[in-house]
C-alpha positions as CSV (number, residue, x, y, z in Angstrom):
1,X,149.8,-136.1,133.3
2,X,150.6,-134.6,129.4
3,X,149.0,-131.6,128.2
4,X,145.3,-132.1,127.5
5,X,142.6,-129.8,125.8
6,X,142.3,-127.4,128.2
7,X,138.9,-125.5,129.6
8,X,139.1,-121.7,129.1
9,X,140.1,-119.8,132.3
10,X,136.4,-117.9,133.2
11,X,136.7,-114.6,131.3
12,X,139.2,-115.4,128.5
13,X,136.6,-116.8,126.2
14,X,135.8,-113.0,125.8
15,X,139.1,-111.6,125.5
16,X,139.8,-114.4,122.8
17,X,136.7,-114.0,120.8
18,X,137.5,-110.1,120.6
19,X,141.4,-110.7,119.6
20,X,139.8,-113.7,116.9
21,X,137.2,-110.9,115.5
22,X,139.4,-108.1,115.6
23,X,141.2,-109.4,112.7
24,X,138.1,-109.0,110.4
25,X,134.5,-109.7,109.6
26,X,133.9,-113.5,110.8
27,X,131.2,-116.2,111.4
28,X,130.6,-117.9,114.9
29,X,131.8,-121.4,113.5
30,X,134.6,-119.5,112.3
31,X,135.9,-118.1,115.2
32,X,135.3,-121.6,117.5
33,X,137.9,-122.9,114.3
34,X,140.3,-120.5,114.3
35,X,140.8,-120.7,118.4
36,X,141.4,-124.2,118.1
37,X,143.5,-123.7,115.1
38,X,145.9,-121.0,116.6
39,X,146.3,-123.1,120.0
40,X,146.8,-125.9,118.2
41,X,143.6,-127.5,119.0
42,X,144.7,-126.9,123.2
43,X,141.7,-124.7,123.1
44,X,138.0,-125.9,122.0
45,X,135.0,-123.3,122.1
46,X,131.9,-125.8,122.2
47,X,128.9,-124.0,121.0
48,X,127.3,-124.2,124.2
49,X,129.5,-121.5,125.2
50,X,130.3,-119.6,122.6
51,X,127.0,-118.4,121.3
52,X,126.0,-117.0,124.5
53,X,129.0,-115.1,124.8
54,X,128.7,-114.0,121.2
55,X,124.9,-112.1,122.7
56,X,126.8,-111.1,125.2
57,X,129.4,-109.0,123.4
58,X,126.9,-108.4,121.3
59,X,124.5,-106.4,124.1
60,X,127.6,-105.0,125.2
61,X,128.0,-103.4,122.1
62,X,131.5,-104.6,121.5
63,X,130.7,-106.9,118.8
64,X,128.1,-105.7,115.5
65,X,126.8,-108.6,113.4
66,X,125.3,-108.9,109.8
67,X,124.0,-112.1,108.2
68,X,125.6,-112.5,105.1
69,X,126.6,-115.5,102.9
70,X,129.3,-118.1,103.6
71,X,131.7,-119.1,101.3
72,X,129.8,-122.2,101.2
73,X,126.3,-120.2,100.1
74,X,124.9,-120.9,103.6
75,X,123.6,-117.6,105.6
76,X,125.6,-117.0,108.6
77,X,125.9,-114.5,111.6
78,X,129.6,-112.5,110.4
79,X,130.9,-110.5,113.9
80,X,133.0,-106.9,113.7
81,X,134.6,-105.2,116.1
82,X,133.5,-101.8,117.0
83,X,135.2,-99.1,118.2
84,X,133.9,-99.9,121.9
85,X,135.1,-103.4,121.2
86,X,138.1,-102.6,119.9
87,X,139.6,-100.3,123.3
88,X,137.6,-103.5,125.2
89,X,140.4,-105.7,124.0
90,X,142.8,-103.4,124.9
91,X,141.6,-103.5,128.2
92,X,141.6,-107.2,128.3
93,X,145.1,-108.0,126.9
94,X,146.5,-105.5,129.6
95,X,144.6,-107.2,132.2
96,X,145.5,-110.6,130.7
97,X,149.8,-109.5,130.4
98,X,149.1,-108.8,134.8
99,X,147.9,-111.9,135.5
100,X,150.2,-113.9,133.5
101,X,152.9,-112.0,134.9
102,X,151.7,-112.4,138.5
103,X,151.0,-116.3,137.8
104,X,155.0,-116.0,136.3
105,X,156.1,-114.9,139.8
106,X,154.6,-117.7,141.5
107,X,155.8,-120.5,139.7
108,X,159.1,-119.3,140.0
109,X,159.1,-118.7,143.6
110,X,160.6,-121.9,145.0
111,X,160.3,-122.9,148.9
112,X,163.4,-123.2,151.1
């Protein structure tokens, strides 16, 4: 079995979308791109589930929005990080560095 797309563990879509956002005012289609671009496309954000969790972040106030125009001339939703937001991804990477470096220890546990 190779390396397939893979589904987002529960609670990183959040954690992502922050980190994608924090790097500057962006649309929703945007950020689903740019995901799959910097995982080279191992990561895919449908819609389905990224537009809720934009709200989400959103009510949370972790996340303000404008419309404003695309480069295209279209009207879209751009994100920014607030300040809230911004020691909310702290948060999460710190979080995110534990578990990966719990998960590490398991793997190289080996039985006798």
């Amino acid at each position: 079995m190779g390396a397939e797309k893979s589904d987002l563990l529960q609670g990183t879509l959040d954690m992502l979308i922050l980190k994608v956002v924090a790097m500057g005012p962006i649309h929703g289609y945007a950020i689903s791109k740019r995901i799959q671009q910097v995982s080279k496309d191992m990561l895919q954000v449908q819609q389905g589930s990224l537009y809720p969790a934009l709200h989400r972040l959103e009510e949370r106030k972790w996340l303000r929005a404008e419309w404003r125009e695309t480069e295209s001339g279209r009207e879209a939703k751009f994100y920014n990080l607030t300040v809230a937001g911004r020691k909310q991804l702290e948060v999460e990477e710190l979080d995110w560095e534990r578990l990966i470096g719990a998960i590490r220890l398991v793997m190289r546990t080996t039985q006798s």
